[in-house]
N, C-alpha and C positions, 0 to 999 in steps of 0.2 A: 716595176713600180718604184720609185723616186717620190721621198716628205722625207722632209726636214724637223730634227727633234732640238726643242730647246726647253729651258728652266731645268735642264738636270747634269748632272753631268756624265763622266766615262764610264763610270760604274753599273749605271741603269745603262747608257746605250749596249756595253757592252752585252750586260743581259738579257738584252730584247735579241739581238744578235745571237747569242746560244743555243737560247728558249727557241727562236725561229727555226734553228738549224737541228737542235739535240731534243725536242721535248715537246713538237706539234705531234700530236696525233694526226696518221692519216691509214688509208688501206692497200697494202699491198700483197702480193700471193705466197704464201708461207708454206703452205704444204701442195705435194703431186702426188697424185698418185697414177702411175705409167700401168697404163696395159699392154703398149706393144709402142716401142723406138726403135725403128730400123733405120735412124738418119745417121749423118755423118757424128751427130753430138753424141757425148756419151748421158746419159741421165742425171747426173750431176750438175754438168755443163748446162744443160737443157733446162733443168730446172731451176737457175742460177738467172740463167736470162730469162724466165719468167718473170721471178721476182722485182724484176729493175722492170716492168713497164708500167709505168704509172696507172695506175687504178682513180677514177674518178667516183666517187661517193655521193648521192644524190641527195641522201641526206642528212643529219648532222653527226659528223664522225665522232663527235667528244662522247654524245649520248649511248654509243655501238658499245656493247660490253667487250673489255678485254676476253681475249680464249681462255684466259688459264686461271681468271676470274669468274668466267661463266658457270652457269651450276649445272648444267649441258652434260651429258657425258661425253659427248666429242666436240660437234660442229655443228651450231641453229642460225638460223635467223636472225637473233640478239647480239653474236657476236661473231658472224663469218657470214661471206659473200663467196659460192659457187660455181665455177665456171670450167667448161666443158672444149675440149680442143680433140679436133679429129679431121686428118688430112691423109690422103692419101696421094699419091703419084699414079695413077695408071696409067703411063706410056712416055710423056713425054720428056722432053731431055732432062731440062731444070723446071722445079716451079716455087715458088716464094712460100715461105708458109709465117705471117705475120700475125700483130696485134687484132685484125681484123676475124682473124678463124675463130678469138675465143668467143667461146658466143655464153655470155651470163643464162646462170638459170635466175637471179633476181632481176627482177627490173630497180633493183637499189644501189646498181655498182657495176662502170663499165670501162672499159680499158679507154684509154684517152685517144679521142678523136679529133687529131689537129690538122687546120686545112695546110700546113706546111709538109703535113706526110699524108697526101693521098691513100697511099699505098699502104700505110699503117707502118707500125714499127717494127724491123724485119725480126722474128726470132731464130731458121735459120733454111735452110733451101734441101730440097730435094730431088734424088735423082730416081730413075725409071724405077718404079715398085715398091718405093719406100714409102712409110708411114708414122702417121705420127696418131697415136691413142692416149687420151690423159685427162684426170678431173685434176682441177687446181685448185685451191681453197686458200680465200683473200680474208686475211685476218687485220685486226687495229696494233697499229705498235707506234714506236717513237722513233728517233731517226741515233737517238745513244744503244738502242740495241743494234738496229742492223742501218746501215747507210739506203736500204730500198725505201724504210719508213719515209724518213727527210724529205719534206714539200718542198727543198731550195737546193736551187743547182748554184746561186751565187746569193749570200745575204752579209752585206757588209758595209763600213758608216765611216766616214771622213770628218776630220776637223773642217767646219766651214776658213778658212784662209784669210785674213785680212790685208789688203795689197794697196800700198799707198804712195803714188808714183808724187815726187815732185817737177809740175809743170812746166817750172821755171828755170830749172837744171835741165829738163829735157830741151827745151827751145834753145839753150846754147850748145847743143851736140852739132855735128852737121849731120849731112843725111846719112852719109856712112857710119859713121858712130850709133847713132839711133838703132841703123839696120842691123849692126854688132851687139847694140843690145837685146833686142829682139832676139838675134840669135844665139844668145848666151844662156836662155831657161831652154834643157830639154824636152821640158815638158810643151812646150810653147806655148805656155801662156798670152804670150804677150803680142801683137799682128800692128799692123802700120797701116791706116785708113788714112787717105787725104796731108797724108805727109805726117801725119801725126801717132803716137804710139798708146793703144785703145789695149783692155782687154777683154775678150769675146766674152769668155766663161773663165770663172775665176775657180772652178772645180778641178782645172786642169793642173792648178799649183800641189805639186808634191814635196813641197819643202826642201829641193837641194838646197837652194840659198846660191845659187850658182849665181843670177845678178847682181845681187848683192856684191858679191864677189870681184865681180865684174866693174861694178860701178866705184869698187874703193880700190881696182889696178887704176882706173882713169882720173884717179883723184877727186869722185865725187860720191863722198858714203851715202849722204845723204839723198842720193838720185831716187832708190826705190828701199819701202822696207815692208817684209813679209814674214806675218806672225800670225799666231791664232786668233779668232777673234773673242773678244773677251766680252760678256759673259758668252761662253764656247755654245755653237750652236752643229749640229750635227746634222749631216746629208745620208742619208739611207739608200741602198739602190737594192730589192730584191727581187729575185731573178725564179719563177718556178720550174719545179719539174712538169708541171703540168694536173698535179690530182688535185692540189687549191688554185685558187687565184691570189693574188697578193692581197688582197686586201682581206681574205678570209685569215691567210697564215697569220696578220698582224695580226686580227682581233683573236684568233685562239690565243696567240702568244700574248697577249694581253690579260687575259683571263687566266692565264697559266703562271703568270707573277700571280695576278691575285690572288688568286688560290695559294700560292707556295707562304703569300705575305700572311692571308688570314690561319695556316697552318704553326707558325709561328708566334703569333698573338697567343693563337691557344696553349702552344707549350710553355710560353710567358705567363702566363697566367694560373697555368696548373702549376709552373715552378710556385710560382711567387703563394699561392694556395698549402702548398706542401711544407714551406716555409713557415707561416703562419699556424701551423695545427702544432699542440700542443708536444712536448717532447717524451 
């Protein structure tokens, strides 16, 4: 997902950007319990790559009680999801033992089924007689305890760029020159349509300033010039692991400033309260 944030500045983008990555609630598999591993993994191991498959949540994860909040004495319904893994090898050489064997005891919470892994997502293979026995249990956390939490495999925001060629300075280059400026931005900004010097997408500028550069060896500063755009507008691109969709992570992370904002109010106020009472 790719939108664009404007009317704020670094400070809020960057926020949305941590809150995204550090502080979305989602479900992943926290505890195992092994009744019989005869694979090549040790239990540890095994249980390590559980935790990183993404877990899909059917319903709204903010409302799932934390585990260690729960009034539960272990593991309910309110605040933990289930799931049952049991493979065995009888005979044959190798055989895969993935995302797909876990099989949920809720209908509230399922390992992620993406048509880019038919196959499921591999946890680890077996040879003649081996087995794998184990209850997992999918709990709610954040992605600042453990990195399994974390709904974003990429979330991160660009100054929009502002790039302002002069037309007039370009029509006296020849075509070599042109084609030398062009190839003066690493980033390649810049392409040659119909003779002329266009830019496709202006996201691809990463600020070397190498044209620039370029343009004041050939005696002409004023050719191109590339700054932020002012009032700064910001490009967003987040990337999931698969247990939200992007557009869910924003609005959690949305709610998750508000909340941190309205928790603040209130300390402000019971200050300024405490102040006020007599001494």
């Amino acid at each position: 997902m790719t939108f664009s944030l404007e009317g704020t500045d670094a400070s809020i983008a960057n926020a949305l950007r941590r809150v995204m990555i550090a502080e979305t609630p989602t479900v992943a598999i926290h505890f195992v319990r092994i009744e019989n591993n005869t694979s090549p993994l040790n239990d540890e191991m095994l249980s390590h790559r559980l935790g990183l498959i993404p877990i899909v949540y059917r319903g709204d994860v903010r409302q799932l009680n934390s585990n260690r909040d729960c009034d539960c004495q272990g593991n309910c319904a309110r605040c933990s999801v289930e799931f049952e893994l049991h493979v065995r090898n009888d005979g044959e050489d190798t055989i895969e033992v993935t995302s797909h064997d876990l099989r949920a005891l809720s209908d509230m919470a399922v390992p992620l089924d993406d048509e880019t892994l038919p196959r499921g997502i591999l946890i680890c293979k077996l040879g003649k007689f081996q087995e794998i026995r184990l209850t997992a249990i999918a709990t709610k956390g954040v992605g600042k305890e453990h990195a399994k939490w974390s709904p974003v495999s990429t979330a991160v925001f660009q100054y929009e760029p502002s790039i302002r060629l002069n037309y007039r300075l370009l029509d006296e280059l020849s075509p070599q020159d042109r084609q030398n400026f062009v190839g003066s931005c690493p980033a390649r900004v810049f392409e040659i349509q119909d003779g002329r010097v266009v830019i496709p997408d202006v996201y691809r500028c990463t600020y070397t300033e190498e044209c620039m550069r370029w343009a004041e060896q050939v005696g002409k500063p004023d050719l191109v010039t590339v700054k932020q755009l002012e009032p700064p507008r910001f490009r967003f691109s987040v990337e999931t692991t698969g247990s939200l969709k992007p557009a869910e992570i924003v609005q959690s992370c949305l709610i998750t400033i508000q909340e941190k904002i309205r928790k603040i109010e209130d300390l402000l106020v019971t200050k300024q309260e405490e102040q006020q009472l007599p001494q």
